[in-house]
Structure formats: C-alpha cells, structure tokens
C-alpha positions in Angstrom: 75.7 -100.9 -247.0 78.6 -100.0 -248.8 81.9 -99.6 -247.0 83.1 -95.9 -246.4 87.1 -95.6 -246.7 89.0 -93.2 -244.6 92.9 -92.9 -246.2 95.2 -91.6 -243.7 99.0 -91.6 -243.3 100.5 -94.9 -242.4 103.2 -93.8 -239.9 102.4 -90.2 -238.7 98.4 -90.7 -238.5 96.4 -87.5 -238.5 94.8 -87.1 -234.9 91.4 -85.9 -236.0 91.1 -88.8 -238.5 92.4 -90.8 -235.4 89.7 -89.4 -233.4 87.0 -90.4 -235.7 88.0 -94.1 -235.9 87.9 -94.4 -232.3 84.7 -92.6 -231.8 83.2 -95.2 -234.9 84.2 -98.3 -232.5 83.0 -96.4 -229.3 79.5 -96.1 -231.3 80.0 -100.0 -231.8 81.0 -100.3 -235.6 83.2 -102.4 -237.1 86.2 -100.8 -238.7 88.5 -102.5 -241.0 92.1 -100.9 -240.6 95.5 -102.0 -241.3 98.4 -103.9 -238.8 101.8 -104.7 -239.6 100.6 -108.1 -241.1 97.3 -107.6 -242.2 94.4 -105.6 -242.4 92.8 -106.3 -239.3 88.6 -105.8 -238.0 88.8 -103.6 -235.2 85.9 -103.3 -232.2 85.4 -102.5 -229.3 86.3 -105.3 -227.0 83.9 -104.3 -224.3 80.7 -104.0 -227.0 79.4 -107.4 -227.2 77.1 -107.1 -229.4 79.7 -105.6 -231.6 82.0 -108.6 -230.6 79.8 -110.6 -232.3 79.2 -109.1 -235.3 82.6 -109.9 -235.8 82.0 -113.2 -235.8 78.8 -113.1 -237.8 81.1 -111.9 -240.5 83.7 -113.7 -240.2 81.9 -116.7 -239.6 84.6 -117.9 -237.0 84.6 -120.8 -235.1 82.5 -119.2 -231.6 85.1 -121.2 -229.6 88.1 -119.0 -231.3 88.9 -116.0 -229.1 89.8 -113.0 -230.6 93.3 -111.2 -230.2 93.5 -107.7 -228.9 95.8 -104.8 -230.1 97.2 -102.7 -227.1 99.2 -99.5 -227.6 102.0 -100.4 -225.0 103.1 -103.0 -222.4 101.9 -101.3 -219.5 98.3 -102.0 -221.2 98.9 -105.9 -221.0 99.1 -106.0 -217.2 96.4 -104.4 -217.0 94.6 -107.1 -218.7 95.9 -110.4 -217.8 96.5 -111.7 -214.7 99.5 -113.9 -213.1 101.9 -113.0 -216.0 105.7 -114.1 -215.0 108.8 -113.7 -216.2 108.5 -115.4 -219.4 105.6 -112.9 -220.5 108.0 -110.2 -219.4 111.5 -111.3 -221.5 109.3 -112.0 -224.5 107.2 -108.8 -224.8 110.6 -106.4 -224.0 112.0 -108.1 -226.5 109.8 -108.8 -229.2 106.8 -105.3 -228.5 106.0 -103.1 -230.7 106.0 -106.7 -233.0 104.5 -109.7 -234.7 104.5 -111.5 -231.5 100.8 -112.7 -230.5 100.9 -113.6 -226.5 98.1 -115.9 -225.3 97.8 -115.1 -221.1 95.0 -115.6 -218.7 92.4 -113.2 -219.0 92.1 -110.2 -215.9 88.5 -109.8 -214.7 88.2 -106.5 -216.8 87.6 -108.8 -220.3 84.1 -110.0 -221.0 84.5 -113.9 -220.9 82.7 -113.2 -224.4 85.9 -112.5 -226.2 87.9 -115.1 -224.7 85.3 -117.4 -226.0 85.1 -118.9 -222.8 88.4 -119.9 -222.6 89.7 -117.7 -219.7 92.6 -116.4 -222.2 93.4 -113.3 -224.2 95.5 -113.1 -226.8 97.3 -109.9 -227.2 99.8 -107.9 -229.1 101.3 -104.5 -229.8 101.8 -103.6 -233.3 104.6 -101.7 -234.9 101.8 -100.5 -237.2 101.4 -96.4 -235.9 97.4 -96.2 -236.7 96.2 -99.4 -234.6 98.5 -97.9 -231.7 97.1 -94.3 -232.0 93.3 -95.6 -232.1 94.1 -97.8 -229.2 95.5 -94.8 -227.5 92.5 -92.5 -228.4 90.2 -95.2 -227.5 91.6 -95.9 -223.6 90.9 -99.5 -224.8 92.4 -102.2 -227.0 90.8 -103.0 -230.1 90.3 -106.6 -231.5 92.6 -107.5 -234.5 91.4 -110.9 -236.2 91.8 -110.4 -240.1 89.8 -108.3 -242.4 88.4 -111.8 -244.5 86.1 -113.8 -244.9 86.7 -117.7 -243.5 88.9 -119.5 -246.1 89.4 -116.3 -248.0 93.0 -114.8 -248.4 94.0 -112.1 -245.4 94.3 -109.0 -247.0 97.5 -106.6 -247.4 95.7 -103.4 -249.0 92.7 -101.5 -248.5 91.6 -102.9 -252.2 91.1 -106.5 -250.8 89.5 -105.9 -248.0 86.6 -103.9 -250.1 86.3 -106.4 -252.3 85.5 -108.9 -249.4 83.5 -107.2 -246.8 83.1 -103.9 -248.3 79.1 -104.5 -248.2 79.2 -105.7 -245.0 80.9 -103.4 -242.9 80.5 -99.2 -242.6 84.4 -98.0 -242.6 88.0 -99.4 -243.7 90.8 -97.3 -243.1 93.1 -97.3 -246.1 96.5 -96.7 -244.6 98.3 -98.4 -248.0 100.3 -101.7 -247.9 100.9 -103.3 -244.7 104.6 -103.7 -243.4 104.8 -107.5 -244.3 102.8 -110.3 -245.5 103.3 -113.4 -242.7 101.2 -113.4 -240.0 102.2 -112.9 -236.3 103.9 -115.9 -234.7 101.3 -117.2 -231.3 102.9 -118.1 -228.0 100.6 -119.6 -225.3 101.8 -118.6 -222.1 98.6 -118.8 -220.4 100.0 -122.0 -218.3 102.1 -120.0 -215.9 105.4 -121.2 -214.2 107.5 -120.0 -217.1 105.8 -123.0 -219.4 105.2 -121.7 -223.5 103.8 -123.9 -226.3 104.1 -122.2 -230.1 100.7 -121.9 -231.4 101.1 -121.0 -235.1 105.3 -120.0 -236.4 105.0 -116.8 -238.3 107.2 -113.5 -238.6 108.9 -114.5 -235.3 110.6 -117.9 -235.8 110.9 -120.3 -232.9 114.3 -121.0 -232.3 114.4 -116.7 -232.0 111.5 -117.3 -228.7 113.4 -120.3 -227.2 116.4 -118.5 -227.0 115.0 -115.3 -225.6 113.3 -117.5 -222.9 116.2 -119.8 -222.3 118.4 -116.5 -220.5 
C-alpha cells in the first residue's frame, strides 16, 4: 500500500475534499491529517476494528487511551459525563486550543478507546480541517500522532509519508502545522473540581491554575 495524499487548504478547507475524508473514516480507514501540533491519525472512534489498527501501527501501549478531536464544546457534553465547573472555566477559556481534557467517559464511547479506563481524553483544535471533518462526520475523530512509537511526531505531510506512508491509504497534506509543542493534558476525570497536569505543553501550568483558581 502506498499512502494516497489529498492537499487541501489549511484554513478555508474545500467541502467536497472535506466530504471525502469523512466518508474514508466512515468506510473505517485510517487517515493521517494535520492538528495545530501535529499531524494527527484520524478514525472513527465508534469502528473498533479500525480503533485498533491504530494501535497496530502505532504499536501503543493497549492500556493508553486515545484522545478525540471534537468540533465544538457542545460535542464534549455529549461525551462525558459528570463534568463540573472546572471542565467548564478551562474549555471557555482555553477551546478551540492545545488543551487536552481527560473526563469520564459517557456511555456513548466504546470502553475500547478509553482502554478500559473509563476516561476520554478530548480536545478542540484551532486547526480548520480536523474541525470540518469532525463536523462532516457527526462524530469525533481520534488524534494520537501520525508516528511510529519512539519516532519524531511529525509537522508536515513529508514526515508523516516517510513513516507510515506504506501503512496507511490517505494523509491529508494541509502544509505545516500551527506549532511544534504538543497539547498540554489536564486530568479532570476526578470530579469535585480536583485537576492533576498530565504532560505541560503549549499551555503552561501556572496559565490552568489561575484559570481554575477564579
């Protein structure tokens, strides 16, 4: 297999190129397209079997849940369940952005991609394709980066096909990505306003402590 590559615009996407990205992950492909940190491998959530490709590839860790890319707040609530008011300051403040929010899964995930865990991890990206194929979709897309494990996460198109391009049927080239640190994680999964920093990336801490501290 080598790797088709669909170039489309980075901030106005073209709707029919939109269209055939989302009908790709509906058909349960894995499509390699960029975030605003890093090209990211996009599924369908809901495909399992596609789920796991994902990891075959990537050989990750089956314990590691994947994040999700949603297209807009609203989404989120749909997805977790017993979110409170720290889940609420932190996404009006920090979405569309490189803020990754771990939260108890809703019964509408397969436990599959919360690894068992009982927690998603979700975002929404300033990037305009991941938004638009969420949109197109009706359904978030997974977003763990486009390398393999203990390779170098990828910024362009370029990388990506020189790391998976045998592997996987489509990467969308939508240029360079906005920036080159990854998304900062903050579990929130605990409830009663309780948040732990998982990994410090674009967002820096002090930034989410006193966005939570008003």
């Amino acid at each position: 297999m080598t790797a088709e590559t669909l170039r489309i615009h980075p901030d106005e996407p073209e709707p029919e190129l939109i269209s055939q990205i989302a009908n790709r992950l509906h058909s349960g492909q894995v499509v390699a397209m960029p975030t605003d940190t890093f090209y990211g491998l996009a599924v369908d959530p809901v495909n399992l079997r596609a789920v796991e490709r994902i990891y075959e590839l990537k050989s990750r860790a089956r314990h590691k849940p994947l994040s999700l890319l949603i297209c807009e707040v609203a989404q989120a609530y749909e997805l977790a369940r017993g979110v409170d008011t720290a889940f609420d300051r932190l996404a009006e403040r920090f979405w569309p952005g490189p803020l990754t929010l771990i939260v108890r899964a809703g019964s509408k995930l397969p436990l599959r991609v919360t690894a068992n865990t009982g927690n998603v991890a979700l975002r929404v990206p300033e990037a305009a394709i991941p938004r638009a194929v969420v949109a197109s979709l009706g359904l978030p897309i997974t977003a763990t980066s486009a390398n393999l494990s203990g390779m170098p996460e990828c910024t362009y198109a370029n990388g990506v096909r020189d790391q998976l391009g045998d592997k996987i049927p489509l990467i969308v080239d939508g240029g360079a990505t906005a920036r080159a640190i990854p998304t900062t994680i903050v579990d929130i999964s605990g409830g009663g306003n309780s948040w732990m920093i998982l990994r410090e990336g674009a967002i820096p801490t002090h930034e989410i402590a006193l966005t939570l501290s008003h």
